[in-house]
C-alpha positions in Angstrom: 0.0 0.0 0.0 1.1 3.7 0.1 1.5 3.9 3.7 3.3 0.8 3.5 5.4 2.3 1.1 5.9 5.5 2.8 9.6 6.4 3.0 11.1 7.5 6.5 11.6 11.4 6.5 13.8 13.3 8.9 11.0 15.8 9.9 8.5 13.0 10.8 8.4 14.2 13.9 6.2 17.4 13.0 3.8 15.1 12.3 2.6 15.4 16.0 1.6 18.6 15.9 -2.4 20.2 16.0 -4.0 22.2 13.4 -4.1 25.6 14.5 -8.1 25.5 14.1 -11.4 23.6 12.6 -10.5 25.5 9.1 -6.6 26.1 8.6 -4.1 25.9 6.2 -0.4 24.6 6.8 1.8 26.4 4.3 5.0 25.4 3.2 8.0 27.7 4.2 10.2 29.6 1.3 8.9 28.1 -1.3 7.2 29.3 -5.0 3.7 28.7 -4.5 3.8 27.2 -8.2 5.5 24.2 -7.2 3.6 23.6 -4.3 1.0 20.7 -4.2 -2.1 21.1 -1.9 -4.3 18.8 0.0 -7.4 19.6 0.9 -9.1 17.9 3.9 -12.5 18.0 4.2 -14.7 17.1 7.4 -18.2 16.8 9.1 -18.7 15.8 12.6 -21.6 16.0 15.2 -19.6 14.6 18.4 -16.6 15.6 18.0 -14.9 12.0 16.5 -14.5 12.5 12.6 -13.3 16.3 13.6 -10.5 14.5 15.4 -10.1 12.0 12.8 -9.1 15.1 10.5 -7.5 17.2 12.7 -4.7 14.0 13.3 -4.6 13.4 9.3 -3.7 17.5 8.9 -1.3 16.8 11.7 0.6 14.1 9.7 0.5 15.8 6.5 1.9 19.0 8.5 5.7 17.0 8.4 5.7 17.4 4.7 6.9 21.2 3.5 6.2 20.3 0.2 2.3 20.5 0.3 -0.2 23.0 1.9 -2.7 21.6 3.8 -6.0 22.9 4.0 -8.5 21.9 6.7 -12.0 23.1 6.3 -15.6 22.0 7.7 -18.0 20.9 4.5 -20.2 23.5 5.3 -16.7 26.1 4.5 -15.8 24.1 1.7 -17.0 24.6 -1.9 -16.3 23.0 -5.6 -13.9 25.8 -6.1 -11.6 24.2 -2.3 -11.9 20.5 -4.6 -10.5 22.0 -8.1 -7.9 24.2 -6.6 -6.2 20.6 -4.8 -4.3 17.8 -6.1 -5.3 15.7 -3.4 -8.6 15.0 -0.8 -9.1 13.2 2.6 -12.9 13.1 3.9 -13.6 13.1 6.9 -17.1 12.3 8.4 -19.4 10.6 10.5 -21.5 7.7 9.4 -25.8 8.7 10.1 -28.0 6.3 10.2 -26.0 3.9 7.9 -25.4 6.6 5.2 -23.1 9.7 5.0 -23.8 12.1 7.3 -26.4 14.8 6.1 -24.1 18.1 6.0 -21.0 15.9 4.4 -23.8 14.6 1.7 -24.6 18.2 1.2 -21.4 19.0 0.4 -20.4 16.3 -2.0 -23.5 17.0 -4.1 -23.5 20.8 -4.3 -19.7 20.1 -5.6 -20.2 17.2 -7.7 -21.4 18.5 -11.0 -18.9 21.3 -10.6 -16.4 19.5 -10.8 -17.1 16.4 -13.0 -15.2 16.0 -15.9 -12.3 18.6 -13.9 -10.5 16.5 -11.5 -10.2 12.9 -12.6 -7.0 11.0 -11.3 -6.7 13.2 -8.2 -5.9 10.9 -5.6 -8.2 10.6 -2.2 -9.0 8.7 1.2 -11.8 8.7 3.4 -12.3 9.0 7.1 -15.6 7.5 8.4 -16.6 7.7 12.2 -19.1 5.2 13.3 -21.1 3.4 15.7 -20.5 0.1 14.8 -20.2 -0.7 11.4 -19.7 2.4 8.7 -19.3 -0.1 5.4 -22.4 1.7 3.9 -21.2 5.4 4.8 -17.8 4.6 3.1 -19.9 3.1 -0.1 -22.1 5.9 -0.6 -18.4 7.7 -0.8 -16.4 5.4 -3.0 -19.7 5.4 -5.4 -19.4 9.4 -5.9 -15.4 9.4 -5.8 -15.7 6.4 -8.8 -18.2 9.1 -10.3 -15.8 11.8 -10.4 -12.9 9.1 -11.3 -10.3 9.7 -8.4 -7.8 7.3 -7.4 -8.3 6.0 -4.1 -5.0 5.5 -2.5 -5.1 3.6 0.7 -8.5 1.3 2.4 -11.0 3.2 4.3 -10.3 3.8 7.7 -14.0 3.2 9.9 -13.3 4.1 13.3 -16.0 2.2 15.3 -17.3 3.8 18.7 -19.6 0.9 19.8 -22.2 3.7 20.5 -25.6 2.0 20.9 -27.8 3.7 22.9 -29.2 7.2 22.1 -26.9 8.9 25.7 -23.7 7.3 23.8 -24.4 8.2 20.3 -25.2 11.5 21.0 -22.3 12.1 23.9 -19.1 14.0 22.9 -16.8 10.7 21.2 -13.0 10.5 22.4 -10.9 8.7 19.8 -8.2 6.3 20.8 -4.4 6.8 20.1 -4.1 3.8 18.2 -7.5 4.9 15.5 -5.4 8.7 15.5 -2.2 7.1 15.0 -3.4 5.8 11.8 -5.1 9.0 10.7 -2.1 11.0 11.2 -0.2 8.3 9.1 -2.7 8.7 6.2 -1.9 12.1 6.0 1.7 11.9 6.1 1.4 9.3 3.7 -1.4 11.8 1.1 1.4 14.7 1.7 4.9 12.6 1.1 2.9 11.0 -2.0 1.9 14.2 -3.4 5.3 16.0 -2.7 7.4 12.9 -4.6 4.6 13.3 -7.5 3.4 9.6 -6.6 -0.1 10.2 -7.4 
């Protein structure tokens, strides 16, 4: 896989650092913004767990100085944040076995926009959920097979065993090991992009 394939980099470290803020951008240092690749990640969350899920994936992708990261909410995003990046991570909850409502909003007030514009542009997805998530992340792979991007790693579901209506609705904390991964999914997006991989 990609991640697998990842090479070590010096600056790894960085990866463990926190987006400044819901929406913000991590710009490269020194560097001619014509040769600088940008990856757009794009979340939804309701409890607080696929925010979390994207805020550790900007993290990772912060150690790259190659690539700009952008972070924004889908109700911030529009077509114009998905044509102006070479690269996409969604984030988002799964809602009653489907993608949640404000994420599905976003994807289909973008998707005509941009059909036809940004085929080949590599992408993961992110998908917070009670305890499965398989239909959330098929909706997505459906309308990112629409718009032809290349999916470059297997969904990540992060599974919160929330049941009853207290839990699903509580504030969700998101174990070390399920951020870990994130973060490595973004390192891997930005390292990919920077080396022209994708």
């Amino acid at each position: 896989s990609v991640i697998g394939a990842r090479r070590k980099r010096s600056d790894q470290g960085a990866g463990g650092l926190e987006p400044r803020s819901a929406n913000s951008r991590h710009s490269p240092p020194r560097r001619n913004r014509v040769d600088v690749k940008r990856l757009a990640i794009i979340w939804h969350s309701m409890t607080g767990g696929s925010k979390a899920l994207a805020e550790a994936a900007a993290a990772g992708a912060a150690g790259t100085n190659e690539v700009e990261t952008e972070t924004l909410h889908a109700d911030a995003a529009s077509p114009q944040t998905l044509l102006d990046a070479d690269g996409y991570i969604f984030a988002f909850p799964e809602n009653l076995a489907a993608i949640s409502g404000v994420m599905k909003a976003y994807f289909d007030r973008s998707y005509y926009p941009c059909l036809g514009k940004i085929e080949g542009r590599p992408y993961a997805l992110l998908v917070c959920a009670g305890s499965d998530g398989s239909n959330a992340v098929r909706q997505a792979e459906r309308i990112a097979t629409g718009w032809r991007l290349k999916r470059i790693a297997d969904s990540q579901i992060v599974c919160t065993h929330a049941q009853t209506p207290e839990a699903i609705l509580a504030s969700k904390t998101i174990e070390e090991a399920d951020l870990a991964k994130a973060r490595e999914l973004g390192a891997a997006m930005a390292e990919g992009l920077a080396l022209g991989i994708f």
